[in-house]
C-alpha positions as CSV (number, residue, x, y, z in Angstrom):
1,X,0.0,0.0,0.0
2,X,3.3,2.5,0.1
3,X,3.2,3.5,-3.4
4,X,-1.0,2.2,-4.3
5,X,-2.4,4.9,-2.3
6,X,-4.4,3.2,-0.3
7,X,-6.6,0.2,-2.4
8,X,-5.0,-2.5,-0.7
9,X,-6.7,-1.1,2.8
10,X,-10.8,-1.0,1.7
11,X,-11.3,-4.5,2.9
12,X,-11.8,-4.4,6.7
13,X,-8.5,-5.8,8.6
14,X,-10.3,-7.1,11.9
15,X,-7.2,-9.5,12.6
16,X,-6.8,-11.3,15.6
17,X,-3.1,-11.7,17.1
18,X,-1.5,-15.3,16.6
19,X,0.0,-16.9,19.5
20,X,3.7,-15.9,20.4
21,X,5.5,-13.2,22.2
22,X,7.0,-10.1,20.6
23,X,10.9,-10.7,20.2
24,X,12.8,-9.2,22.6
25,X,15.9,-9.0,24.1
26,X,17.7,-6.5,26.5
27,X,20.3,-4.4,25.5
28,X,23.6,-4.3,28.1
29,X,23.7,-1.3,30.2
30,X,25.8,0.7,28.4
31,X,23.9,0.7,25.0
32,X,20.6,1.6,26.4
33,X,18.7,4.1,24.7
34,X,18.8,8.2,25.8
35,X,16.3,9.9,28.3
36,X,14.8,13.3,27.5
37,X,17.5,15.7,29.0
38,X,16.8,19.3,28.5
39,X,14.5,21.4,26.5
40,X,15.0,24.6,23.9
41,X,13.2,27.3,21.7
42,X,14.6,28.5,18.9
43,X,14.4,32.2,19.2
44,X,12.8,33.6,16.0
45,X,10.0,31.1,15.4
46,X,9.4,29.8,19.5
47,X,9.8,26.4,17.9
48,X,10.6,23.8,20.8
49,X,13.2,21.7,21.1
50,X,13.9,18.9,22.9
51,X,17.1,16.7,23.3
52,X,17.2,13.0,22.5
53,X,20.8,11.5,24.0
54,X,22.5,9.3,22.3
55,X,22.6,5.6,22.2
56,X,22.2,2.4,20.4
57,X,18.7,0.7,19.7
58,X,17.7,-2.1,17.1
59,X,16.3,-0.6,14.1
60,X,13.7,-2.1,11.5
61,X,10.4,-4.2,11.9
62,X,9.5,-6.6,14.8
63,X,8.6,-10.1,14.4
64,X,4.7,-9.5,15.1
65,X,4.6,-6.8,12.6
66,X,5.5,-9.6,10.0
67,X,3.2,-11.6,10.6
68,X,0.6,-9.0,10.9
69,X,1.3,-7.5,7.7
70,X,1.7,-10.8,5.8
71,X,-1.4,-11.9,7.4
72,X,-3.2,-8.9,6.0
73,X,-1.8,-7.9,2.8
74,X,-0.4,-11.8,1.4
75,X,3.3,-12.5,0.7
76,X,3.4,-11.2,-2.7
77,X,1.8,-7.3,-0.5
78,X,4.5,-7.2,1.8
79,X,7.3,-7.9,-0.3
80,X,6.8,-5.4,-2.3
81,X,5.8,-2.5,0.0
82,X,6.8,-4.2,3.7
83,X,10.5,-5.9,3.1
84,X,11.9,-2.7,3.1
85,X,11.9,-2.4,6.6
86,X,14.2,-5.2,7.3
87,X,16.5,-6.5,8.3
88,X,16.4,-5.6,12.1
89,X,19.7,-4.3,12.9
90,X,21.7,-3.0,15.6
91,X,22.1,1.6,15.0
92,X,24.3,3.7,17.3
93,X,23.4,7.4,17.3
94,X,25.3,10.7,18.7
95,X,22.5,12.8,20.3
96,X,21.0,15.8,19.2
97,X,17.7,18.5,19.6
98,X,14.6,17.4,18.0
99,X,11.3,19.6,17.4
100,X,9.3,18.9,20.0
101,X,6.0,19.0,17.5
102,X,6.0,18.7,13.4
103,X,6.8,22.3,12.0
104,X,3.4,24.3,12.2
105,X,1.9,26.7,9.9
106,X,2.6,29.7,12.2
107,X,6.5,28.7,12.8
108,X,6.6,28.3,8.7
109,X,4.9,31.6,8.1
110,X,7.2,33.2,10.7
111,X,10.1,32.3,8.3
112,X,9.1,32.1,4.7
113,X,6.3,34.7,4.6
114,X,3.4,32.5,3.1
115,X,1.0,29.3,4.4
116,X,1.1,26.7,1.4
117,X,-1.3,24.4,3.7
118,X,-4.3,22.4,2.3
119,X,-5.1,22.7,5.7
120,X,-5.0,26.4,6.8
121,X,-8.1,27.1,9.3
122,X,-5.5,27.1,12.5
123,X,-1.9,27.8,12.3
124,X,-1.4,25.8,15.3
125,X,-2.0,23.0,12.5
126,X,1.0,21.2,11.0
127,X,2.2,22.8,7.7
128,X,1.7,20.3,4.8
129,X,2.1,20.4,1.2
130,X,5.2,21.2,1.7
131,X,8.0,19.2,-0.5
132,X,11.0,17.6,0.7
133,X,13.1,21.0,-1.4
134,X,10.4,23.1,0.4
135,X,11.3,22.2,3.9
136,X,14.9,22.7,2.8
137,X,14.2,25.7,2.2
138,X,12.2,26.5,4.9
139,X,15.6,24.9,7.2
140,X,18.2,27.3,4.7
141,X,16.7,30.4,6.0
142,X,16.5,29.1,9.4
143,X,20.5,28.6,9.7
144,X,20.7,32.0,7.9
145,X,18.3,33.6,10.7
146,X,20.3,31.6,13.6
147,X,23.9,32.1,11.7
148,X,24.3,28.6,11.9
149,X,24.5,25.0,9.8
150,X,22.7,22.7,12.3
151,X,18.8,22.8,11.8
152,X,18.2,20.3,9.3
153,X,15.5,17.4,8.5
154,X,17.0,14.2,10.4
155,X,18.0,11.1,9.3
156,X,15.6,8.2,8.8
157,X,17.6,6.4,11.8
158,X,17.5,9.5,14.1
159,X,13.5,9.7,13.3
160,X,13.3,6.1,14.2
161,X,15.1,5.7,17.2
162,X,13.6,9.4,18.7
163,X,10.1,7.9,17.3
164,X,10.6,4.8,19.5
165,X,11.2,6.3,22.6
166,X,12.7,3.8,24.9
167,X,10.1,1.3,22.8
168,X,11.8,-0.4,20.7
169,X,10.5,-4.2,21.3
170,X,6.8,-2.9,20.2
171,X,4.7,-1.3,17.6
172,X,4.4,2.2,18.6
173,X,6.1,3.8,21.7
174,X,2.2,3.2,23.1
175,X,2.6,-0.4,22.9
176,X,1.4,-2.8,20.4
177,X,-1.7,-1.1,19.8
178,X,-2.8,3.0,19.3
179,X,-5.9,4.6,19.5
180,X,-7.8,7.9,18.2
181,X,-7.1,9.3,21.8
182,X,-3.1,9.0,21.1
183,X,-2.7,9.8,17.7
184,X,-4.5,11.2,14.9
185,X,-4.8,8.6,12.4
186,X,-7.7,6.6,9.9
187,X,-9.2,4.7,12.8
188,X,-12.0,3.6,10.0
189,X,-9.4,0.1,9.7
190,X,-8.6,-2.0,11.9
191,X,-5.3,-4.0,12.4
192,X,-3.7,-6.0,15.2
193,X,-5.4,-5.5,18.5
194,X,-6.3,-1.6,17.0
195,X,-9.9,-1.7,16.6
196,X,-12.1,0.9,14.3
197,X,-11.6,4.5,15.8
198,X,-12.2,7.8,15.3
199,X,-11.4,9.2,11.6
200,X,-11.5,13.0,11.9
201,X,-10.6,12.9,7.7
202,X,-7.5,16.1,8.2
203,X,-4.9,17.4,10.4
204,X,-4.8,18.3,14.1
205,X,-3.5,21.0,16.1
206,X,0.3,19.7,17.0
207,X,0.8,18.4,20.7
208,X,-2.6,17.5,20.7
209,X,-1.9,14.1,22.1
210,X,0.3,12.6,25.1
211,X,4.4,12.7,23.7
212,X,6.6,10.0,23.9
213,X,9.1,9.4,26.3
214,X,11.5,12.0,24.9
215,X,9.2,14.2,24.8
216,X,7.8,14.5,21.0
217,X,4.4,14.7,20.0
218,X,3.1,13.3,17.0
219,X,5.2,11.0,15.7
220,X,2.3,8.9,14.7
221,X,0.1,10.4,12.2
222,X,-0.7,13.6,11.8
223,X,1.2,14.4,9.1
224,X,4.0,12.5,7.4
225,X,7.6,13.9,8.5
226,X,10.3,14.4,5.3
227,X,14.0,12.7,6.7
228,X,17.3,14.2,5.1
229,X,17.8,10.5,3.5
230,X,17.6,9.1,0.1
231,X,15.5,6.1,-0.1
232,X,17.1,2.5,-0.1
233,X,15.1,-0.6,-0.7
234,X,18.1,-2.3,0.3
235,X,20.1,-0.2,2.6
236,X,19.4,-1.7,5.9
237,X,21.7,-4.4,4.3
238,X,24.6,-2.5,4.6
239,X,23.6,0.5,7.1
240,X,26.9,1.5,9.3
241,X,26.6,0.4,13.1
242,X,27.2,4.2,13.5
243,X,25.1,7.4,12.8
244,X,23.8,6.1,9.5
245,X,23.2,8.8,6.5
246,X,21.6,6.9,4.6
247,X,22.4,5.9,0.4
248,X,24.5,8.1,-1.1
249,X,21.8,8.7,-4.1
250,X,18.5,7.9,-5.0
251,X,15.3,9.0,-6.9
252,X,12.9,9.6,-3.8
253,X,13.4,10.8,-0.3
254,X,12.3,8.9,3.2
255,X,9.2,10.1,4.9
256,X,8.4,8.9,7.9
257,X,5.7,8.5,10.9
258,X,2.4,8.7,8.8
259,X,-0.3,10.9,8.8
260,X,-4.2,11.2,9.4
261,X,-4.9,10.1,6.2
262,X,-3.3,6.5,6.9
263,X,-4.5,3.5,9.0
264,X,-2.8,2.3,12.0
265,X,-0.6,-0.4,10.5
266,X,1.1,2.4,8.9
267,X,2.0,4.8,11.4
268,X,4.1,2.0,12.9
269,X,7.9,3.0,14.4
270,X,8.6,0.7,11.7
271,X,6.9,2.1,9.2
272,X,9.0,3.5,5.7
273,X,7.6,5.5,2.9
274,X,9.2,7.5,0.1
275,X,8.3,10.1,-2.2
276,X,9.9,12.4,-5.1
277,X,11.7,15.4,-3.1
278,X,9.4,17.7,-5.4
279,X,6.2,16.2,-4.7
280,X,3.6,18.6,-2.1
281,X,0.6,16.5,-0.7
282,X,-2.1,17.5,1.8
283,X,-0.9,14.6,5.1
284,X,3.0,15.7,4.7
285,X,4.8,17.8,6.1
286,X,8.0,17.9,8.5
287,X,9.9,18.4,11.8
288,X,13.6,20.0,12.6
289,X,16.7,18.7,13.8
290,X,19.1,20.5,15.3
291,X,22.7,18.9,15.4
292,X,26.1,19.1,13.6
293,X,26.3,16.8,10.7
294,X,28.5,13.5,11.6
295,X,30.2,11.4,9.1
296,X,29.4,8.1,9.9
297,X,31.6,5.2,11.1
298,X,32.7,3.0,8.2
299,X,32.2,-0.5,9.2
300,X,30.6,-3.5,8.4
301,X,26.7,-4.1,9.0
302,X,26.7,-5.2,12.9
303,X,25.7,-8.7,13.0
304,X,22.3,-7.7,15.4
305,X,20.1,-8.9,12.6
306,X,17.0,-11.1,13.2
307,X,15.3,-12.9,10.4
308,X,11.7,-12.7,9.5
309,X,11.2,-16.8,9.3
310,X,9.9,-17.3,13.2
């Protein structure tokens, strides 16, 4: 359903959970994930910031989801829009400031002059229609304005791991299962132990809902969030252990965290999307990182990999 918007999803996905636990596994000590440590606003715009420490989590789709999806969709479904998201594998990340909420139409008017929303009855609404080169934009004149080079859109794996929030053995960082009461999402589907919800069919204001652990609201749904990274089918394959920029080159650009227009099996931690950089569509938009850019450490895959066959 990634790339078919949405045909695959009309049939009603009431699916019970098969027997098995989640796979899970503790980290050591010194590799568990960051805490929430400190907040900031970014002067011009009163865009908040928080900051996500460092740390090492295990990146990529969780045994259950598999099944799930295969269950739902049929092998031939989640090969092609589902594989992507594996193999699981080990990431280590250098820490760094996150928007505490996707970038609203307010903050983006503050700094480019103009709302190019679909949605535009409350500026305390994400922006959207926004391309991945309009957010760029949008993040050029905010280094100009703060005479620096560190806001920028993050990396797929830095969205992941602030997404998951200390959560990283489930779903979402609510559990296995998300409601209209945590996220704004198409509750008109159901999927894993997420029964039919609420649909309320656009955007909400940002913060509306409970944040993670870290802090951050509205990392599931909403809006879809641009990432700085080309899109790789492949590239968990070979992803460095460290800081991970993803490919080198590409046709489309990650987005990440879906939005309202999306059911829940697809605002998952998990969950990868791409699109052309160019293209502006009324459930995306984006959030800021703030953090120096880090070359990352050129090793081998790490061999924290689990396979799908369970």
């Amino acid at each position: 359903m990634k790339q078919a918007y949405y045909l695959t999803f009309l049939i009603t996905m009431a699916i019970g959970l098969g027997a098995g636990p989640v796979f899970a596994e503790d980290l050591p000590a010194e590799t568990k994930k960051g805490e929430k440590s400190g907040t900031w606003t970014e002067p011009s715009t009163e865009m908040k910031f928080v900051r996500v420490e460092g740390g090492c989590f295990r990146m990529g789709q969780l045994p259950l989801e598999t099944r799930l999806l295969k269950r739902e969709v049929g092998d031939y479904e989640y090969k092609k829009y589902y594989a992507d998201e594996l193999p699981r594998h080990k990431v280590c990340l250098d820490g760094f400031w996150m928007g505490a909420s996707e970038v609203t139409q307010k903050e983006w008017v503050k700094v480019m002059g103009f709302n190019p929303s679909h949605f535009n009855t409350d500026e305390n609404f994400p922006v959207d229609s926004v391309s991945w080169q309009d957010a760029n934009n949008f993040l050029e004149k905010l280094n100009k304005e703060n005479k620096t080079d560190e806001f920028r859109l993050p990396t797929e794996a830095q969205w992941e791991f602030a997404a998951r929030g200390n959560s990283e053995d489930v779903m979402y960082h609510t559990g296995n299962s998300i409601t209209s009461k945590q996220a704004n999402f198409n509750g008109s589907i159901a999927f894993g132990l997420n029964l039919r919800d609420e649909y309320r069919k656009s955007p909400v204001k940002t913060g509306s809902f409970p944040p993670n652990a870290y802090g951050l609201h509205d990392m599931h749904g909403n809006v879809w969030e641009w990432c700085q990274d080309w899109y790789g089918e492949k590239y968990y394959e070979v992803s460095p252990l460290k800081n991970p920029p993803g490919p080198e080159e590409g046709d489309m650009r990650v987005l990440r965290g879906g939005s309202w227009f999306r059911y829940s099996g697809h605002i998952r931690s998990a969950t990868r999307y791409k699109n052309k950089p160019t293209g502006q569509y009324a459930d995306t938009g984006f959030r800021v990182v703030k953090s120096p850019q880090t070359a990352p450490e050129q090793s081998l895959p790490d061999k924290f990999i689990f396979s799908p066959d369970f």
